[in-house]
C-alpha positions in Angstrom: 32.4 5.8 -185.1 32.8 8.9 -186.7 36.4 8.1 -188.4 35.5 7.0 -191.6 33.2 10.4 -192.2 35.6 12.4 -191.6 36.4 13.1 -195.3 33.2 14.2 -195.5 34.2 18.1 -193.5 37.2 18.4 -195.5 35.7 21.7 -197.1 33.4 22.6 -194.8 33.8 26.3 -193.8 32.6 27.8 -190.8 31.9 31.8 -189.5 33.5 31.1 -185.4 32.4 33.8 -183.4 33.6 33.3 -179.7 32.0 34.6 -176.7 35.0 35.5 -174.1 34.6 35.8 -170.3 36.1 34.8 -167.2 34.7 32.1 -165.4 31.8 32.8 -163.7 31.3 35.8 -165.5 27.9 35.3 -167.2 29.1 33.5 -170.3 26.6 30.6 -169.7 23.5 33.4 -169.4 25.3 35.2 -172.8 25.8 31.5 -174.6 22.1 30.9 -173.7 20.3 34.3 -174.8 22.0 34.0 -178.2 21.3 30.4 -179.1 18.1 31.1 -178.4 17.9 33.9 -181.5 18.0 30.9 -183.8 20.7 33.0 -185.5 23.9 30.9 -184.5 25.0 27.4 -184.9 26.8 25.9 -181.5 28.6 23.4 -179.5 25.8 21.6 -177.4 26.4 18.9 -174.4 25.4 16.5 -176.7 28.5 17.5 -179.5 30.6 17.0 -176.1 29.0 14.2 -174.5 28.7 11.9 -178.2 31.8 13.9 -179.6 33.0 10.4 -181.2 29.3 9.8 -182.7 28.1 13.5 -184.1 28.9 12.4 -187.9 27.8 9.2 -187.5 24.1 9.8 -185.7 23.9 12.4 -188.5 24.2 10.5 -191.3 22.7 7.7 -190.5 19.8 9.9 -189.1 19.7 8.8 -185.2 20.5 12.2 -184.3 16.9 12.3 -182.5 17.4 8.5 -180.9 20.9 10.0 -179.8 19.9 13.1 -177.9 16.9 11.1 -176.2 19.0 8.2 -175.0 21.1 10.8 -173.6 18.1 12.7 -172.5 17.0 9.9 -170.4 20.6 9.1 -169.1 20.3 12.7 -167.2 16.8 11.5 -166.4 18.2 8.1 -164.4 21.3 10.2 -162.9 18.7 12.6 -161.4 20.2 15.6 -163.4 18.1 18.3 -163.7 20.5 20.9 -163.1 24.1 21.7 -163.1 23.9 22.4 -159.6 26.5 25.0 -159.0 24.5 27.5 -161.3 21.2 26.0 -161.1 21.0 25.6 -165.4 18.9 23.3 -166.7 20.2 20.1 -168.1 19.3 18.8 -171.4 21.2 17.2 -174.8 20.8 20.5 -176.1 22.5 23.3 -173.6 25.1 25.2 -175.0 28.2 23.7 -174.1 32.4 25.0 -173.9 34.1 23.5 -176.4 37.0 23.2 -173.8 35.7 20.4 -172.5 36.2 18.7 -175.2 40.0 19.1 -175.9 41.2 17.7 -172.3 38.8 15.0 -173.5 41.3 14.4 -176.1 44.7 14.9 -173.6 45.1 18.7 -174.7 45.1 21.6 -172.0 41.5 23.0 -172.3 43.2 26.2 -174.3 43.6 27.0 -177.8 47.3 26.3 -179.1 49.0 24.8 -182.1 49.1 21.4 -180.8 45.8 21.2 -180.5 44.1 23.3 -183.3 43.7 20.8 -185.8 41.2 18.8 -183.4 39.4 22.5 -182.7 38.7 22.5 -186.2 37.7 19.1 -186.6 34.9 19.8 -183.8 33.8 23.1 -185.5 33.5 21.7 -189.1 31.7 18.2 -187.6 29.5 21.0 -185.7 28.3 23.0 -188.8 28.6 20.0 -191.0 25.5 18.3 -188.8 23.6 22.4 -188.6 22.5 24.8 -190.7 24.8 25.6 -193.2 24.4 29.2 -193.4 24.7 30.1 -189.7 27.6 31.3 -187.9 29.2 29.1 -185.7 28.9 30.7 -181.9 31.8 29.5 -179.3 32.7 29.6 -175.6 35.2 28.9 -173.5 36.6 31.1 -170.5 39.8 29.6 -170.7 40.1 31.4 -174.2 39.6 34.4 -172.2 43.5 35.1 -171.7 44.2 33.9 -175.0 42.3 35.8 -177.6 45.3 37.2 -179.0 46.4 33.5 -180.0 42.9 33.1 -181.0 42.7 36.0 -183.5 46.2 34.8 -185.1 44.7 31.2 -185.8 41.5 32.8 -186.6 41.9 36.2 -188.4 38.6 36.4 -189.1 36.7 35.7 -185.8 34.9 37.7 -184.5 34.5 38.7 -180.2 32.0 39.1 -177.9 33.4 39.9 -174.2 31.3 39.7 -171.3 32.7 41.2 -168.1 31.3 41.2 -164.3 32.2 42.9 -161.2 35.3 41.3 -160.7 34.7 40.8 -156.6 31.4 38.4 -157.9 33.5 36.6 -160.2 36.2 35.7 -157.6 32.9 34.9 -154.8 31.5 32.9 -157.4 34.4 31.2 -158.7 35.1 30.2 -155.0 31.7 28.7 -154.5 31.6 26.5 -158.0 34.8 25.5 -157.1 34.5 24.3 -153.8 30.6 23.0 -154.8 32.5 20.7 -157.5 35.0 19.4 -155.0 32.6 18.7 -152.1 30.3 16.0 -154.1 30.9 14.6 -157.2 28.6 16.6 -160.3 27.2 13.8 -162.3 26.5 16.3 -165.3 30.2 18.0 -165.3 31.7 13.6 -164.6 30.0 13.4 -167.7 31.5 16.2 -170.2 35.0 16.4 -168.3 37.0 13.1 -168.1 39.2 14.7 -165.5 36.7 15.4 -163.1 35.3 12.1 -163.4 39.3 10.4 -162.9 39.8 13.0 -160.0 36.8 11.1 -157.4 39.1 8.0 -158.3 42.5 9.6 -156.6 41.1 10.4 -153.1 45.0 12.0 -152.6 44.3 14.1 -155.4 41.0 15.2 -154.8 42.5 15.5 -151.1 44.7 18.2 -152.2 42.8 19.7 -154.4 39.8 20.7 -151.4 42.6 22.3 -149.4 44.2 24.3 -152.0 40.7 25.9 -152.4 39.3 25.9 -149.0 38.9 28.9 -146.1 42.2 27.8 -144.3 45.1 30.9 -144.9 42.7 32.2 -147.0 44.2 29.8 -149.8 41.0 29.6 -152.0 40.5 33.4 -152.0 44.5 33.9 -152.8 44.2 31.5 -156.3 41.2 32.9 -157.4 42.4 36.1 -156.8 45.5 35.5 -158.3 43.3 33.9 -161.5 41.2 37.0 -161.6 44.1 39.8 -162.1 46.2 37.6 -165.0 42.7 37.2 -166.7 41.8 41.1 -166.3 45.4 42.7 -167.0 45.3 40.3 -169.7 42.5 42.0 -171.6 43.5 45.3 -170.5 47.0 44.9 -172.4 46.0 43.0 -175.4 42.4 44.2 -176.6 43.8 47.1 -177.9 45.6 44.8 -179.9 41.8 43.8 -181.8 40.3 46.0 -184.4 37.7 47.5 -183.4 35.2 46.0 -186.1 35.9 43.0 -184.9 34.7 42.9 -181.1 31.7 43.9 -178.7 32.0 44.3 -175.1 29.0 43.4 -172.7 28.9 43.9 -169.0 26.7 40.8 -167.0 24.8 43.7 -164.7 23.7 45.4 -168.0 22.6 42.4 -169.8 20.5 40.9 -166.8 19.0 44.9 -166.4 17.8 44.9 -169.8 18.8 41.8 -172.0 16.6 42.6 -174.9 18.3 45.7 -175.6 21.9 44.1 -175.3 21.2 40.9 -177.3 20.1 43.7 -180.0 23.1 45.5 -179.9 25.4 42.6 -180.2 23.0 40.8 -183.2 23.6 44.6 -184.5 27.2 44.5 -184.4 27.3 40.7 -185.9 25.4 41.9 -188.8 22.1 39.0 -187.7 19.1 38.8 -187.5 16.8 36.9 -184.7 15.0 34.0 -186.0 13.1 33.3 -183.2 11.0 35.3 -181.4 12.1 34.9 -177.3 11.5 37.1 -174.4 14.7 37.0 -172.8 13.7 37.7 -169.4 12.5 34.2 -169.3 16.0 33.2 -169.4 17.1 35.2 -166.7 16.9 34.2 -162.8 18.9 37.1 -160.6 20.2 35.3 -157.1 21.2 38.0 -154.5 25.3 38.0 -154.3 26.2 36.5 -150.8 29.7 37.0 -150.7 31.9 34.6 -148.4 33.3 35.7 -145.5 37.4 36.0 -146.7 36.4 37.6 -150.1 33.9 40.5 -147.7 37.0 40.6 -145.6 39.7 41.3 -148.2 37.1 43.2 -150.3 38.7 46.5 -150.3 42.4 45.1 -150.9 41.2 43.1 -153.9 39.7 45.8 -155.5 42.6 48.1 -155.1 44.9 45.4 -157.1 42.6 45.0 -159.8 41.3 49.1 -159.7 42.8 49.2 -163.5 40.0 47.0 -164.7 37.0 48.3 -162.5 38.2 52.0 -163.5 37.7 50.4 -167.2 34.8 49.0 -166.7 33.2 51.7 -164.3 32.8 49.6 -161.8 32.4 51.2 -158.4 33.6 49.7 -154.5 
């Protein structure tokens, strides 16, 4: 539908400012408490859902009719959540764009094969927005590849978020294994892989057992995950100007996320436009880690000691 518009974002320029975090590492809470300055354009489950549509609703004004027929689609799956992090569901919840490029048979990673579709998104994105707003972005899987990033992009800008790296791994285990148990009518929806995976029962099969309890396999992939995404950033953000990123850690911004939003609108050079008491957006859960991560606590920390050192995180 949105084909023959496309000439219409030939010149479009956008201002991408990416938000850059491990899974699980609080770049949902970040992506939310932003957006909700009013300051930034960004990529919304609707722009992921209706990717095929965006131009088209726009211009021909059903943007509203759009989002409320998708609105009431969560409404008659039951969605009110996402489930694994208990986020509300609606047309307008800030979204990864990396959902959208395995929608389109790309790896959900920035490369050169499929940066011209990347674009596309973030031109159709400010084309249907305000004009004068940077364009905010998110997508953890861009978390071991801002180096790539920052060559397509020179002038991007970073925000990193980072969280005790034992809660990341216990939380990535848990989403993972929530996801696999029952099917997630929100992320069926906004990732046609996980939709196609509850039609291979073999595949989905495999899949539980490669993250489950047994030989400790779950904790040994996520851990594995973990330490290439931290060494990563430890080797190559040196490699950033310093003008050009922000770091953020997820226990400091739910402590005081007023003061942290600040200091990152500081460093972006913005403004809030809307008034927001960022609390509200905040729900701290007490960390109940699983059994194999509390059990290999001590030896998981010691191989990723580079990063908590960094970070001061403590044992």
């Amino acid at each position: 539908m949105d084909k023959p518009y496309l000439s219409l974002i030939q010149d479009v320029h956008f201002d991408p400012i990416f938000i850059l975090g491990d899974h699980r590492s609080g770049t949902t809470l970040l992506y939310k408490l932003l957006t909700a300055t009013g300051s930034f354009n960004f990529v919304s489950a609707y722009h992921v859902i209706r990717y095929n549509e965006i131009l088209f609703n726009h211009i021909k004004q059903r943007e509203d009719e759009a989002r409320q027929a998708l609105d009431e689609l969560f409404r008659s799956l039951g969605l009110r959540d996402r489930i694994v992090d208990g986020v509300a569901v609606t047309p307008d919840l800030p979204e990864e764009y990396g959902f959208i490029l395995p929608n389109a048979g790309y790896r959900p990673q920035l490369s050169p094969s499929n940066l011209p579709g990347f674009i596309e998104l973030c031109k159709k994105v400010q084309f249907v927005s305000a004009s004068d707003r940077p364009l905010l972005l998110k997508n953890p899987w861009d978390y071991l590849n801002f180096v790539y990033v920052k060559s397509a992009f020179p002038e991007a800008r970073f925000i990193f978020i980072h969280r005790h790296p034992i809660h990341v791994i216990n939380s990535q285990l848990r989403a993972t294994r929530s996801l696999l148990s029952t099917r997630n009518a929100y992320v069926a929806l906004i990732a046609r892989w996980y939709a196609q995976l509850f039609r291979r029962p073999a595949q989905l099969f495999a899949m539980r057992l490669l993250f489950s309890s047994h030989f400790d396999l779950g904790l040994r992939i996520a851990t594995r995950h973990v330490a290439r995404a931290t060494t990563y950033f430890l080797q190559h953000v040196g490699s950033l100007p310093e003008t050009d990123y922000v770091s953020v850690r997820y226990e400091d911004l739910c402590n005081d996320p007023e003061a942290n939003v600040a200091r990152i609108l500081e460093f972006l050079d913005l403004k809030p436009m809307a008034s927001m008491a960022y609390d509200t957006l905040i729900r701290p859960r007490p960390v109940d880690l699983l059994p194999e991560v509390a059990r290999k606590r001590h030896k998981i920390l010691q191989r990723l000691e580079p990063y908590c050192v960094y970070h001061s995180y403590h044992a």
